[in-house]
C-alpha angles and dihedrals in degrees: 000000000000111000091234111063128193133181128152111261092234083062097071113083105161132029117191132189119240143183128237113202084337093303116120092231093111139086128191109212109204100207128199110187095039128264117266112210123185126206116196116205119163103310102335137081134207122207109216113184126196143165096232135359128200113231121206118198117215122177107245102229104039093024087222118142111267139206094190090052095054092050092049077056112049091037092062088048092056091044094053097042101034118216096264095103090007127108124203134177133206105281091210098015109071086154091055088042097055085040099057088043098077088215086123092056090047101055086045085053092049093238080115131073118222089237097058088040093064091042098048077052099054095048094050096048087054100258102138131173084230092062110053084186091067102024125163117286121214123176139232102265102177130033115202121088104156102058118111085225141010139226114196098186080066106087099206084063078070131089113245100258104183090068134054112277087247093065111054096134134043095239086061091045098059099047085053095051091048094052082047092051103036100056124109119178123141088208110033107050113226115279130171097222134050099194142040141263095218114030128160083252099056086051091054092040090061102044107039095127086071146087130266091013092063098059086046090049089050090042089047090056096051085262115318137072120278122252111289103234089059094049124101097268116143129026082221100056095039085053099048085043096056097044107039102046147077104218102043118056092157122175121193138251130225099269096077082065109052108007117076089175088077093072093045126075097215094170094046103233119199095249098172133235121290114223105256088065107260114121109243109234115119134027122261113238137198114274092245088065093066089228085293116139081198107044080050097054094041089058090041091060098041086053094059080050109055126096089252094064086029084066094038097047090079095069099035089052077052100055086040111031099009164053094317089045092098138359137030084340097050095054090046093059096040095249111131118114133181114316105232082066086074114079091201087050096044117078120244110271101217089051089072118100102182102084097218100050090049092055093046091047088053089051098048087054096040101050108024109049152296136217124228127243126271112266110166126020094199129048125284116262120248119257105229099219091182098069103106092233085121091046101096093052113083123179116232095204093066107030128042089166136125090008121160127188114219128183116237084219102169094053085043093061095037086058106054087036080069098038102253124182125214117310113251102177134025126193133171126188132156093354095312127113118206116198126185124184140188098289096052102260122152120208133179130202144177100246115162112187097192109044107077116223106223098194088059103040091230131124090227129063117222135185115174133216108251088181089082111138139158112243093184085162098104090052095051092044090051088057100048095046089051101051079065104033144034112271095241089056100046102058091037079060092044089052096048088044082064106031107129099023125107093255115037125197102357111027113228122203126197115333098334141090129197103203088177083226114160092196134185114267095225111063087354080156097066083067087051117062125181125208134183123214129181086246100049137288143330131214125175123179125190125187088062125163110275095007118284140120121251116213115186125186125202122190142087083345129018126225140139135222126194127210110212111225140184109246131000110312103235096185143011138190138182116238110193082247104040144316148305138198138173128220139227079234086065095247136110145239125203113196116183128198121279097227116012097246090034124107091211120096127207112270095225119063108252089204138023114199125189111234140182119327091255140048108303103234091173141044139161135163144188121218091187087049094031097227141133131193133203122197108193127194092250087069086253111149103205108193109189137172112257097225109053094005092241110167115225106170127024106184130174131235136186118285129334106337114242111177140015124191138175120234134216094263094048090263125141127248122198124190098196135170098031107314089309099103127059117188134168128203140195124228093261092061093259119145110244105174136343136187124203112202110173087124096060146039105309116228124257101175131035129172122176134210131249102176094047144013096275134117116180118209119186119200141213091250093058101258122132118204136197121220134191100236091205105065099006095242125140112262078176156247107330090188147322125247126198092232134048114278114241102166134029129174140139135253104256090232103042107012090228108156127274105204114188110187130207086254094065101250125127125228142199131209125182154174102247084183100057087036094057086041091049088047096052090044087052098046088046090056088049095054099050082055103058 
């Protein structure tokens, strides 16, 4: 890092304590903007961003690590941001701090994922991926690395998670207990293991394939590779290795759970030769994972998810983060390791006057293992899988069956009777349906998948808007004032003529919103992008007259804004922090939010990114993954880094590229050529899938999950399909309309399927089976309750 560091105030959103060699002199800044570092050198400067940074305090005059300097600190920066968007965290108190988050409550709940609980739980408890000292622990989670195949509805697939992972077995157990019971030292207190399950050199051991590991690994063995039998090689071996010896009780990191790179040696490093012969390059992988770093991940990570580990995690978070994590309980369950890896049993280093002991003592701490903080004193409570708070949801990927198709009649009619065109983009959220359709009107409707509405005889319950009106008026003022005036200038008078009412620029009454959009008729909906918010709901349309974006928010109150650009906007896209939108120039234009929890953006682009030579049809970004992606007309595939809008692939595709969407998984989906060719792509540009489907129907609508594997394509013969957005291949047809599809999407509560048709009219599919599943389940919690 640079020595000077700068970043704005209003970037940083979390601060969390830390420990440095045990000591509280540290402090971890989550940024969301990106943290600016300059480095001065002679007469030039260099801008480093990053998403979080680890700050050390030392005392200026003895440079010794210090607790007062960090508050000083941390007091001045609460005194210059205020605590309004700022979350801090106790400094000395992680376990308050996890308690007063609410994170438990909502695992419990099933709103988190096992994988961001762990996670949640590894941030509070000071493990950090700035820190490799004190980097994220994940656990086995399965145990079986030898099968052809897996189930993972069988438990004895499962690791045991109730024990250490060095005592899986009961042969194991008991050598452990004897080293514990038989030692007798009058300095070191008894312990079962002497070394850690998460030290610096673990990390770099397992990820060894990847930058910037493999330059710290190198640096970490005075410039070379280690030898390669000792290097991370084969999941079997790891596995026998961490569970039937004494000296490697490894855990795992997050990584095994969402990055396939780290089993594949891209950049072909010259690994060596192991001694029985073989030449050491990927990693070998479990014969269930058909030798596929990506099918492995993608079961490892199904695994963590499923209800079996669900059940386990509890007593593993016990043994890690919790109650069994020291003390009596600790020695019951085995669980006691080397003393110097607690920072309540290690001395304070800078207590120690004799120089030498103190530097071995650094160095003991520092490379071979620390403990997390304490998070929980009583043990974790269970997560009850079997409470139906997952039954409304169906994945489409797996299951086509059971599935009805039901008219959503009464929005149909209301539709035509306005005079509303075919629908282009769908989106539910909290019992409201929002329609837009090719003219840039936005309607909202009460819409509930899951109550059935017996008059009608249907499993959904709808009640129109019959509010639904054309306000052409913002179009038609537009043109007058530019027939006089520049277009910049008339809709900068038009805005000043509306600053300080309820609705700015384009008034919209009632439940409707007149964008004034002439859109394409083929892929209309990349220049339309939806967006909830806690507070309501975000449109943004892009191809408007004169060359602005509209933005439109729907919620408690109702108002537009309109960012002024330079040409005519081709596409836009949401990012969880702004906005993003491509230009028939072929560039690019990043807004953020004026406040974090706002719906207004900042009128003025806080980046401009050149794209692809050509008009960008497409875009797409990832705040978690910190990507963007620009499609432009030429078939060019521009992926850049969020933060500065550096490109590191540019990949070409077949055809003028039409959509982009982000997967579950951070991957890249790309609609080319018309609607006739489906890729995916990883982050690093590799090409995952593809479907050619000149042959057959093109697609004219996608939406992809982000709950399940699913993407869903329509198509212009009617059909709907259903693809596994992990590998690209057909799951299969969910159901056939009369008409073409323009717009797909799912229900937010149950992910059935939302179907617009070039005719105008609204559609419903959904599983009967889990509905009548979800019902029973409902009335029979009802009942317990009276």
């Amino acid at each position: 890092l640079p020595k000077r560091l700068v970043w704005p105030v209003q970037d940083v959103v979390e601060v969390h304590g830390r420990r440095f060699l045990h000591e509280p002199t540290a402090i971890e800044l989550f940024l969301s903007g990106g943290l600016a570092g300059v480095n001065s050198h002679e007469h030039w400067e260099k801008l480093v961003r990053l998403k979080g940074v680890f700050l050390n305090f030392l005392d200026a005059e003895t440079g010794v690590s210090s607790s007062k300097v960090r508050q000083t600190f941390y007091n001045r920066l609460k005194m210059c941001r205020g605590r309004r968007n700022l979350s801090i965290c106790y400094l000395n108190s992680p376990e308050k701090a996890f308690s007063q988050s609410g994170i438990q409550q909502r695992w419990l709940s099933g709103e988190v994922s096992n994988f961001d609980y762990l996670m949640a739980l590894n941030t509070f408890s000071g493990r950090s991926f700035n820190d490799l000292r004190q980097y994220p622990v994940f656990p086995w989670i399965l145990g079986d690395y030898t099968s052809d195949s897996i189930d993972l509805a069988d438990p004895s697939v499962y690791r045991d998670l109730s024990r250490p992972i060095g005592v899986q077995s009961d042969r194991m157990a008991d050598m452990f207990r004897e080293r514990y019971d038989g030692w007798s030292d009058p300095v070191i207190p008894k312990f079962h293991y002497g070394s850690h399950y998460s030290t610096p050199g673990y990390v770099l051991f397992y990820l060894l394939r990847l930058e910037p590991f493999t330059h710290l690994h190198v640096q970490l063995q005075s410039g070379s590779f280690d030898c390669p039998d000792r290097l991370f090689h084969c999941m079997q071996d790891l596995w026998k290795s961490s569970t039937e010896s004494m000296s490697d009780v490894k855990e795992l990191i997050p990584e095994f759970y969402d990055i396939p790179e780290m089993f594949m040696n891209e950049a072909d490093l010259p690994l060596g030769r192991r001694q029985k012969g073989e030449t050491l390059d990927d990693v070998a992988l479990p014969p269930w994972a058909n030798n596929s770093p990506r099918r492995f991940v993608r079961i490892m990570r199904d695994a963590l998810e499923s209800p079996i580990a669900s059940q386990g995690l509890p007593k593993w978070i016990d043994l890690v983060f919790g109650c069994s994590q020291r003390g009596p309980r600790a020695e019951t369950n085995i669980n006691v390791f080397f003393y110097l890896t607690y920072p309540f049993c290690a001395p304070a280093v800078s207590s120690i006057t004799d120089p030498q002991l103190r530097k071995a003592t650094q160095e003991q701490i520092a490379s071979f293992g620390q403990t997390p903080a304490q998070l929980m004193s009583s043990p974790h409570p269970s997560k009850n899988t079997a409470d139906g708070s997952s039954t409304f949801s169906f994945d489409l990927s797996k299951s086509l069956d059971g599935l009805s198709v039901f008219a959503l009649s009464k929005i149909t009619e209301l539709r035509k009777s306005a005079s509303h065109t075919k629908p282009i983009a769908l989106s539910h959220c909290d019992g409201k349906l929002f329609v837009v359709d090719g003219t840039g009107s936005v309607e909202k409707h009460s819409f509930n998948p899951s109550l059935p509405d017996h008059n009608q005889d249907t499993p959904f319950t709808c009640s129109p808007d019959s509010g639904l009106k054309s306000d052409p008026g913002l179009v038609s003022q537009l043109i007058r004032r530019s027939r006089r005036t520049s277009t910049v200038a008339a809709i900068q008078s038009l805005t000043a003529s509306r600053v300080g009412t309820e609705n700015s620029v384009g008034v919209i009454e009632d439940s409707h919103a007149m964008l004034g959009a002439r859109l394409t008729d083929l892929y209309s909906g990349e220049r339309v992008a939806v967006m909830q918010r806690k507070s309501g709901t975000l449109f943004a349309m892009g191809g408007l007259w004169q060359g602005f974006v509209a933005v439109v928010y729907i919620g408690r109150t109702t108002n537009t804004q309109h960012l002024i650009v330079k040409g005519m906007t081709t596409s836009v896209a949401w990012l969880s922090d702004g906005l993003v939108a491509g230009l028939g120039d072929g560039s690019l234009r990043v807004w953020g939010f004026a406040k974090p929890h706002s719906h207004t953006l900042h009128n003025v682009p806080i980046m401009r990114i050149a794209g692809p030579d050509s008009p960008v049809q497409a875009i797409c970004g990832s705040s978690e993954w910190h990507w963007l992606a620009a499609g432009g007309q030429n078939g060019e595939l521009h992926l850049m880094t969020k933060i500065d809008g550096v490109v590191q692939h540019v990949l070409r595709t077949e055809g003028n590229i039409n959509a982009i969407k982000e997967t579950k998984d951070g991957d890249i989906l790309v609609l080319s050529d018309g609607g006739s060719v489906m890729s995916l792509y990883s982050l690093n540009g590799r090409l995952v899938g593809k479907q050619n489907m000149q042959q057959e129907s093109p697609v004219t609508a996608v939406y992809v999950s982000i709950i399940h594997d699913t993407i869903l394509t329509g198509h212009a013969d009617g059909a709907v399909n259903a693809w596994d957005s992990t590998s690209l291949t057909l799951a299969g047809e969910v159901c056939r309309m009369p008409h073409k599809i323009t717009a797909v999407s799912q229900t937010s509560s149950s992910n059935d399927v939302l179907v617009g048709l070039s005719d105008g009219s609204l559609h419903f599919v959904c599983n009967m089976n889990k509905l009548t599943q979800a019902v029973g389940s409902a009335l029979s919690s009802a009942l317990g309750m009276i």
